[in-house]
C-alpha positions as CSV (number, residue, x, y, z in Angstrom):
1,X,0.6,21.2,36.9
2,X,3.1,18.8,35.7
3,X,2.4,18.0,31.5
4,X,3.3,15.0,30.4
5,X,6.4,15.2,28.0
6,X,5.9,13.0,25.5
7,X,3.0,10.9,23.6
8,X,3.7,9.1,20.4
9,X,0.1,9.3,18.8
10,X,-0.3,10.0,14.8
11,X,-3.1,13.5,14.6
12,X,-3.8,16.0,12.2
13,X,-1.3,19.7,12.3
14,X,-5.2,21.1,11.9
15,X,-4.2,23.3,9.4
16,X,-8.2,22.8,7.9
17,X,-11.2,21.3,9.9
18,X,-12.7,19.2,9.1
19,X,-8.9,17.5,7.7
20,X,-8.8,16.6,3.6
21,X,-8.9,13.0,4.4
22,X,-12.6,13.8,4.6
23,X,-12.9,15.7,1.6
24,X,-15.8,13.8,-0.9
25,X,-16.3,13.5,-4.5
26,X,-20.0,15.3,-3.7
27,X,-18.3,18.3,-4.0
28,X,-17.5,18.6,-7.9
29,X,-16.7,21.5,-10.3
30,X,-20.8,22.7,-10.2
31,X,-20.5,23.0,-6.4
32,X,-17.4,25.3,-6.3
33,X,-18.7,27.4,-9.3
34,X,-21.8,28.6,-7.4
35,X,-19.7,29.1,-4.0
36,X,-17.8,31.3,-6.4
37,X,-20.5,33.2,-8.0
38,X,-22.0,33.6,-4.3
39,X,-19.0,36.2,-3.3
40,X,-20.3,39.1,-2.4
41,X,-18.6,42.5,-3.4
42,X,-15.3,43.1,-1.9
43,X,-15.2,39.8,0.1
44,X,-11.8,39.4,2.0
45,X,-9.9,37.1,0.0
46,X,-6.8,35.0,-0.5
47,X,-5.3,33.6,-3.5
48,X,-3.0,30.6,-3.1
49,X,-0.6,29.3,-6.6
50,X,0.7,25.4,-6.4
51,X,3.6,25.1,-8.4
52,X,4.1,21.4,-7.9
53,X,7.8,20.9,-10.0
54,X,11.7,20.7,-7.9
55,X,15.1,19.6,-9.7
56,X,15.3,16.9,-7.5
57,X,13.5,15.1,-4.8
58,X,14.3,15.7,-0.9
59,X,13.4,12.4,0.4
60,X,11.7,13.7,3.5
61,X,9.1,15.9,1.2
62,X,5.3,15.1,1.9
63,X,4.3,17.5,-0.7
64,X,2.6,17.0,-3.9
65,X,5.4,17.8,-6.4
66,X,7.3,16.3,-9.2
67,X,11.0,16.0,-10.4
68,X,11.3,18.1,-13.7
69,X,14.4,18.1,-15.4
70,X,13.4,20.5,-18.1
71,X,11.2,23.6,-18.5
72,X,8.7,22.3,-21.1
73,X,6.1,20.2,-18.3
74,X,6.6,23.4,-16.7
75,X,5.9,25.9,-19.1
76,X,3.0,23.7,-19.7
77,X,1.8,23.7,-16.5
78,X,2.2,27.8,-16.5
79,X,-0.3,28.4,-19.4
80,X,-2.8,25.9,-17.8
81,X,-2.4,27.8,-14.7
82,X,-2.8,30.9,-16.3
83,X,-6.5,29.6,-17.6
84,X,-7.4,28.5,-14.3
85,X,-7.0,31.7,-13.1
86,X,-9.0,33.5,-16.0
87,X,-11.8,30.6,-15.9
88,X,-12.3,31.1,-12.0
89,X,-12.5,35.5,-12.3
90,X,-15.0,34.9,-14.9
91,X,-17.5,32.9,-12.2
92,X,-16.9,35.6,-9.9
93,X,-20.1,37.8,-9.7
94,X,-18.2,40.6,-8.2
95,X,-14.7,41.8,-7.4
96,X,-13.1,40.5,-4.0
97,X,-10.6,42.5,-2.2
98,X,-7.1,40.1,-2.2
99,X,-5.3,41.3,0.7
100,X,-3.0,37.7,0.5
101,X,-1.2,36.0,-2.3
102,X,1.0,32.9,-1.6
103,X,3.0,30.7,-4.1
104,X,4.3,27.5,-2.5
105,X,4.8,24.1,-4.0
106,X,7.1,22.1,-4.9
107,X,9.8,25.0,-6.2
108,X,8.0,28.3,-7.0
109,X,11.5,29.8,-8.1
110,X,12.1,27.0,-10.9
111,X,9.6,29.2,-13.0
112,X,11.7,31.8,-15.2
113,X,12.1,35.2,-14.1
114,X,9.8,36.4,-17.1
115,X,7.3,33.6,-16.2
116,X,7.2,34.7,-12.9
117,X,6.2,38.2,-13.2
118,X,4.0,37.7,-16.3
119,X,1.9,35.0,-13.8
120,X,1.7,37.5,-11.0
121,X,0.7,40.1,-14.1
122,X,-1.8,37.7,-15.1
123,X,-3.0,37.5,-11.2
124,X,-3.9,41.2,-11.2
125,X,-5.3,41.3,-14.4
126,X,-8.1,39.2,-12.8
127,X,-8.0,39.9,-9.6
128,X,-8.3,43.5,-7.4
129,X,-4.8,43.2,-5.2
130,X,-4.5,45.6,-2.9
131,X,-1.7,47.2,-3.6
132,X,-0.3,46.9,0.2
133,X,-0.8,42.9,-0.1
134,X,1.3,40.6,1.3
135,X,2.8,38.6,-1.6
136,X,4.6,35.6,-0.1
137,X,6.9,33.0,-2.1
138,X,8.4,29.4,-1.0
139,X,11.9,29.8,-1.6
140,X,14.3,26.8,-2.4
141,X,18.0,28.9,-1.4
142,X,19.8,26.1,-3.4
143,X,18.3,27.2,-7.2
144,X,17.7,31.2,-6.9
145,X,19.7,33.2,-8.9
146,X,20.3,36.5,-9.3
147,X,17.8,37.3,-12.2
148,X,15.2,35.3,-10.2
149,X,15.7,37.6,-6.8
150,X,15.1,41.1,-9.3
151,X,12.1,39.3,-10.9
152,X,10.8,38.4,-7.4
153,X,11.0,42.1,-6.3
154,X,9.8,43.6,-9.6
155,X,6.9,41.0,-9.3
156,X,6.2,42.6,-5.9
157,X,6.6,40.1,-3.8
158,X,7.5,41.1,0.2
159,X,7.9,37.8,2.0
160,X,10.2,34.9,1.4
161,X,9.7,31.9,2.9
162,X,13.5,29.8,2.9
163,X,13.3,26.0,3.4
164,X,16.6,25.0,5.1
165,X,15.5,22.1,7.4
166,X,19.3,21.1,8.9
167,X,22.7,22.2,8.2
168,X,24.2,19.2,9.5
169,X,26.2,17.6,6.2
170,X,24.8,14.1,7.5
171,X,21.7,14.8,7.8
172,X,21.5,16.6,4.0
173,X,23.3,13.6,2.6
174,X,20.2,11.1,4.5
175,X,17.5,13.3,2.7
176,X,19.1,14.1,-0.3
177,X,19.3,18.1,0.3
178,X,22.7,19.2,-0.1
179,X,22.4,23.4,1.3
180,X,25.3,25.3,2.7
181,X,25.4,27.8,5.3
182,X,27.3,30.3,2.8
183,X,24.6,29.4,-0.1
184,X,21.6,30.3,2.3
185,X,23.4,33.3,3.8
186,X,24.3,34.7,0.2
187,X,20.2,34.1,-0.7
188,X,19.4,36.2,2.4
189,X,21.5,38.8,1.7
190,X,20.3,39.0,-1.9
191,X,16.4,39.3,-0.8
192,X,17.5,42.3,1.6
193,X,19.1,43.8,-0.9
194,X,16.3,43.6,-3.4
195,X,13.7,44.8,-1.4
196,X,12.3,41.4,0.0
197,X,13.4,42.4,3.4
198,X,10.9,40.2,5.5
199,X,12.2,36.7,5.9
200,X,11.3,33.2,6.9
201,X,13.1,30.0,7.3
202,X,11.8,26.4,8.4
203,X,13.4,23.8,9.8
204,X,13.0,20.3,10.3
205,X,13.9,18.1,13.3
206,X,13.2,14.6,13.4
207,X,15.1,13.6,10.4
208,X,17.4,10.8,9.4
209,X,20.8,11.0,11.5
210,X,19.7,14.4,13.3
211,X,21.2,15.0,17.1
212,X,19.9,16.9,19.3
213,X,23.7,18.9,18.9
214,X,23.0,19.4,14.9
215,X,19.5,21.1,16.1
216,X,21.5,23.4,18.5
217,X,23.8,24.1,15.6
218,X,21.5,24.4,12.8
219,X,19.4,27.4,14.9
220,X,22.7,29.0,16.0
221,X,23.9,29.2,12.0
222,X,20.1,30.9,11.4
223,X,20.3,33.4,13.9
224,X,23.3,35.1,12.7
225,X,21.0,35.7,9.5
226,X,18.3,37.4,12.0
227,X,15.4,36.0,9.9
228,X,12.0,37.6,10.8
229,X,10.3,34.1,11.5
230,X,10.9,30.7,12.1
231,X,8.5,27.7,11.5
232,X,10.1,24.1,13.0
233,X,8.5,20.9,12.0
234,X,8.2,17.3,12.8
235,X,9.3,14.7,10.3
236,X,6.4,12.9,9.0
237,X,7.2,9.6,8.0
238,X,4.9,8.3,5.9
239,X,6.7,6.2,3.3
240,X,3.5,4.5,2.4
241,X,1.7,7.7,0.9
242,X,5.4,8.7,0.1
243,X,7.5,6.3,-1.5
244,X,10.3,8.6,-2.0
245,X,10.5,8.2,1.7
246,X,11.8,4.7,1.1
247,X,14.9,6.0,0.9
248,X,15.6,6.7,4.4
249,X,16.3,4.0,6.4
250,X,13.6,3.6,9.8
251,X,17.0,2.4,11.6
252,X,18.2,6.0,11.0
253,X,15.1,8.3,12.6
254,X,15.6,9.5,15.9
255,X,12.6,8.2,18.1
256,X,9.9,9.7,19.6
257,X,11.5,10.9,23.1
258,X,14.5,12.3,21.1
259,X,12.5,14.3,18.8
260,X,10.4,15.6,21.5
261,X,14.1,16.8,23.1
262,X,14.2,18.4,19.7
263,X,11.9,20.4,19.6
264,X,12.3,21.6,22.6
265,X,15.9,22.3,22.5
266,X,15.5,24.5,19.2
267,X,12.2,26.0,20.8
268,X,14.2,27.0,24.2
269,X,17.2,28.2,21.9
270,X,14.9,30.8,19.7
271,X,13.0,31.9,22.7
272,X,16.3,32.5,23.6
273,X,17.6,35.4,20.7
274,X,14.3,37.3,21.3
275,X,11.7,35.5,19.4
276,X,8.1,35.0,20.3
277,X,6.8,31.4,20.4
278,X,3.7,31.0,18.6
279,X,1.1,28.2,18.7
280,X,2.6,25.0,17.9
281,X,5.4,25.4,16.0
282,X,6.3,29.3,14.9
283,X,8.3,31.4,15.9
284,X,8.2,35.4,15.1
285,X,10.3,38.5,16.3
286,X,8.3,40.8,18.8
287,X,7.9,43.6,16.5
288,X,6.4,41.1,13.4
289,X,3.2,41.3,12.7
290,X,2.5,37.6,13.9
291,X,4.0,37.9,17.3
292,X,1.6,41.0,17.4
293,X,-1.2,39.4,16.3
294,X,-0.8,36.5,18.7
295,X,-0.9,39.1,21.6
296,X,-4.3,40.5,20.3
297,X,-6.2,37.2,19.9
298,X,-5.9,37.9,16.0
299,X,-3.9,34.8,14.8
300,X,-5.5,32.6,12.5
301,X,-4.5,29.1,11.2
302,X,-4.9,27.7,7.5
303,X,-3.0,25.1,5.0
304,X,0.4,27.2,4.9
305,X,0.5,27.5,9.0
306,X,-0.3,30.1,11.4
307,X,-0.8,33.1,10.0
308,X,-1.5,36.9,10.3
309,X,-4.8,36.5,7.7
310,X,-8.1,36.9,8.3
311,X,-10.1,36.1,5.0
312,X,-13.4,35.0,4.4
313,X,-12.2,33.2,1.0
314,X,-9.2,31.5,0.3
315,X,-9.2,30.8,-3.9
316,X,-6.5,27.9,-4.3
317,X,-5.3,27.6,-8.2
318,X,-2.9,24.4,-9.6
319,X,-3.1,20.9,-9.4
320,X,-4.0,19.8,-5.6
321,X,-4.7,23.1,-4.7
322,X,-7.2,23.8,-1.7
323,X,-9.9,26.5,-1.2
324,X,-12.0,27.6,1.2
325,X,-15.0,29.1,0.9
326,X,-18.0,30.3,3.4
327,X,-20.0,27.3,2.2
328,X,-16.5,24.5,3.0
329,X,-13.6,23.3,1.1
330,X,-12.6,22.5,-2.7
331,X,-9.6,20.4,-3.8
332,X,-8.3,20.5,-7.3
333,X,-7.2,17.5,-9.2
334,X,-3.8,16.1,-7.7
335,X,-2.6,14.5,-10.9
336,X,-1.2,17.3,-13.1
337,X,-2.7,15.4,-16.4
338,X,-5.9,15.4,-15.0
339,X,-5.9,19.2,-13.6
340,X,-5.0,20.8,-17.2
341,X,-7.6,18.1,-19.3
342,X,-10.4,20.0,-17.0
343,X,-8.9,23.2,-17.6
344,X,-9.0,22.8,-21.1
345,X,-12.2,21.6,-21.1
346,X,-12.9,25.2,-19.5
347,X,-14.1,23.2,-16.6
348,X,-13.3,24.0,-13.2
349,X,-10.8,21.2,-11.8
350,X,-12.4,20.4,-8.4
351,X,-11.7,16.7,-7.8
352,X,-13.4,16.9,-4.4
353,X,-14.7,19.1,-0.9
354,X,-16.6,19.5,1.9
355,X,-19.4,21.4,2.7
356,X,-19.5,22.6,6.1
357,X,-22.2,22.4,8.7
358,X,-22.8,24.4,11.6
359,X,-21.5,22.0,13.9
360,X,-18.3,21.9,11.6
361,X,-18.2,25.7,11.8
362,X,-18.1,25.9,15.6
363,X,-16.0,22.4,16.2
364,X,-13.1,24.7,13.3
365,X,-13.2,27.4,15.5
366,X,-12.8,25.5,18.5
367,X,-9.5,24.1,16.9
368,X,-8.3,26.9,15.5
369,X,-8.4,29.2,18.9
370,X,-6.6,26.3,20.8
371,X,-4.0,25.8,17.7
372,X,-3.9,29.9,18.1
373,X,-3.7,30.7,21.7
374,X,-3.4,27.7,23.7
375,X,-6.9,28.3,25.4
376,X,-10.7,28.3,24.4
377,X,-13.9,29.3,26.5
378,X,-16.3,26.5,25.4
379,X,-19.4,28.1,26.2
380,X,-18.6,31.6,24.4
381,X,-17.7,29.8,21.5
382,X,-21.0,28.1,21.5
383,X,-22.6,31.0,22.4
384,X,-21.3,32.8,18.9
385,X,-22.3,30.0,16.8
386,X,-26.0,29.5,18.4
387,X,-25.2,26.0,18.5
388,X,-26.6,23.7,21.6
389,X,-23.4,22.9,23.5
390,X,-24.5,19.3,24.0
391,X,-23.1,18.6,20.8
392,X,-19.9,18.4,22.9
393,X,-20.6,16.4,25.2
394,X,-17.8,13.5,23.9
395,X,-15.0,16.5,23.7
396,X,-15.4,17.7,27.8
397,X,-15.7,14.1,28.6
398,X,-12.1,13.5,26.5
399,X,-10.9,17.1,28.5
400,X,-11.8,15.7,32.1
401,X,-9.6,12.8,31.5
402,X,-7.3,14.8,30.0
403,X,-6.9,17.6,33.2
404,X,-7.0,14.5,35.4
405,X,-3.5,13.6,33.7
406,X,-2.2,17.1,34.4
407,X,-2.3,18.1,30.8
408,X,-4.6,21.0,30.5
409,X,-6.6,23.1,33.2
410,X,-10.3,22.7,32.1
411,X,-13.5,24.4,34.6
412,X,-16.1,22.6,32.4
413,X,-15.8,25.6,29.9
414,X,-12.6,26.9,29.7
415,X,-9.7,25.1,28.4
416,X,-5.6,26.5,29.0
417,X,-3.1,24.2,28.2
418,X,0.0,25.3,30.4
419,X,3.4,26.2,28.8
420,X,5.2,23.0,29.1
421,X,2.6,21.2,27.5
422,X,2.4,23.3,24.4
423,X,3.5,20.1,22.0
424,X,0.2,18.6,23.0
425,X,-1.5,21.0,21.7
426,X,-2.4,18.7,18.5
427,X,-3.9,16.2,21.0
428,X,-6.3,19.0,22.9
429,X,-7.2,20.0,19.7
430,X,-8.2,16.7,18.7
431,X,-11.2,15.7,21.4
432,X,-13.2,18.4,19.3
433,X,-12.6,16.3,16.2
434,X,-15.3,14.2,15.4
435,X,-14.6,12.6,12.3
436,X,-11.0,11.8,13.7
437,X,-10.9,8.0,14.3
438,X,-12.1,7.5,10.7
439,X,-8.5,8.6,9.4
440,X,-5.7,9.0,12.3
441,X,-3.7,6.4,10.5
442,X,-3.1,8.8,7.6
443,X,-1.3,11.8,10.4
444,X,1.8,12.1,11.3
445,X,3.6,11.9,14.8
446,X,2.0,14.6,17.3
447,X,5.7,15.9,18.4
């Protein structure tokens, strides 16, 4: 079978289904107060803190975040936090067991070392962490000092996630992200040192002035830091949802058969050194937990990537935060105004959702196992959900046509994308979307 190599459509990474383009006001603050309240006893949960603040703005960011130039919006933003967390434990009806705790944002380092470990105090005085959690942090290399390494430890945290994107000077000056080799290195080391010895770094290809020679370079400078994982990401240019984005000249993008040869190169050159490809866009040593996971059908897929969790509740706290519960989704208030006027209302910030049906419950899990492993059975899925398989009927159509054109094997029920057309995995993935063509403009580039 011969896949074809490249296809410059806009679709969802599938990190949620269905995607927050369909999220709906219907879905307020009373909604996500009773899903709370319905938790039962001990529920496997995960607890997710936005801290959406950086120094400065990297132009290629897609992330809700804000420039902050001084600590008081933050500090601010910490105690409104810190009432979120309080207001949503007291709708709980029961203790849940958190087995996962990730801080990402924006900059989750900006917050002082004190801050830090008085928020993740304030996490367990809520909340029951198991005390072999995995505590994970976003990590920008170019603004953590010393003090903030020891509070990271002392706070427990065990896995740092470093965003380095490209060495190549060029590219950094196109996206306004100035990081050296030495810097990143000297972070690294310092995380080791402390404790933190499980590490993470993403990259970025697709960006302004980036050759397929910088990638090669960039991956070579990582390895000699042995980092535990890799995640490697398209460029999403969206400069009409992002007008940061602006910034970078179109002319300057590489286009859409040169970053497919980028992401291949950098895939090739990891696989390479030892490391396990995962899904999409990971990559993991054999002996980490996600490459391990991956070989016993256990890998799992939510809004920070693929991952090693299995929870039945994901509680998201700050502004723009999402959650997801048995009954669907919640999204906090995006504007950071509007988040702490509901929290101080003691109201619960949910700005919108979406309940999930049972056809939305099997149509996810459809997603998720080809995001995961590259392959579903169809029918067994089906079979789990007790929904009539008819419902489908559009998808197999969309995965005849799409075997006919050599890019998946598909019997009618099972569906096995083959190696070298594992950057299509986005578009398999998308003939079990059904709300898709109402938002596809709003997605970024599928390789």
């Amino acid at each position: 079978m011969q896949a074809t190599p490249y296809r410059d459509e806009r679709l969802p990474r599938y990190t949620s289904y269905p995607t927050a383009p369909h999220f709906h006001p219907s879905v307020d603050s009373l909604s996500y107060a009773s899903w709370l309240k319905a938790l039962a006893a001990g529920t496997s949960t995960s607890l997710y803190l936005h801290v959406p603040f950086c120094r400065s703005m990297c132009w290629y960011c897609g992330c809700h975040t804000t420039v902050a130039l001084r600590n008081g919006p933050i500090i601010d933003y910490l105690a409104t936090l810190r009432g979120e967390i309080a207001l949503v434990a007291e709708h709980l009806s029961a203790p849940v067991d958190v087995r996962h705790v990730h801080f990402g944002g924006g900059t989750p380092t900006i917050l002082e070392p004190a801050d830090f470990v008085a928020l993740v105090a304030a996490l367990r005085q809520h909340f029951a962490i198991h005390p072999e959690a995995e505590i994970a942090v976003e990590i920008d290399p170019r603004r953590l000092a010393p003090a903030m390494t020891a509070a990271l430890a002392a706070a427990g945290v065990n896995r740092a996630s470093l965003g380095v994107q490209s060495f190549d000077p060029d590219v950094q000056k196109a996206i306004n992200r100035i990081q050296s080799v030495e810097q990143t290195a000297a972070v690294v080391a310092g995380l080791r040192c402390a404790g933190i010895s499980s590490v993470s770094f993403d990259l970025i290809y697709g960006l302004p002035k980036q050759t397929l020679q910088s990638c090669i370079d960039t991956v070579e400078q990582c390895l000699a830091m042995r980092p535990d994982r890799f995640s490697i990401f398209g460029y999403a240019h969206v400069p009409e949802f992002k007008k940061h984005q602006r910034r970078i000249a179109t002319a300057d993008l590489p286009d859409g058969q040169a970053r497919h040869e980028q992401a291949e190169t950098m895939a090739r050159s990891l696989a390479s050194a030892g490391y396990i490809r995962i899904g999409l866009d990971h990559f993991a040593r054999p002996e980490d937990p996600m490459a391990r996971a991956l070989s016993q059908g256990r890998l799992h897929r939510n809004f920070q990537g693929y991952t090693t969790d299995p929870c039945e509740a994901l509680i998201g706290f700050g502004a723009s935060a999402i959650g997801r519960l048995p009954q669907g989704y919640v999204q906090n208030e995006v504007v950071i105004g509007h988040y702490a006027e509901r929290i101080a209302g003691s109201e619960l910030p949910t700005a919108r959702g979406y309940r999930l049906t049972p056809e939305d419950r099997l149509r996810a899990e459809l997603i998720e196992r080809v995001m995961c492993d590259l392959s579903v059975d169809i029918d067994a899925v089906c079979a789990r959900h007790s929904v009539d398989a008819g419902v489908l009927a559009t998808s197999r159509s969309a995965l005849v046509q799409l075997a006919g054109e050599g890019l998946v094997d598909f019997d009618g029920s099972r569906v096995l994308l083959p190696e070298n057309g594992r950057l299509l995995v986005r578009k398999v993935a998308s003939t079990f979307d059904a709300h898709l063509a109402h938002a596809q403009r709003q997605y970024s580039r599928a390789v």
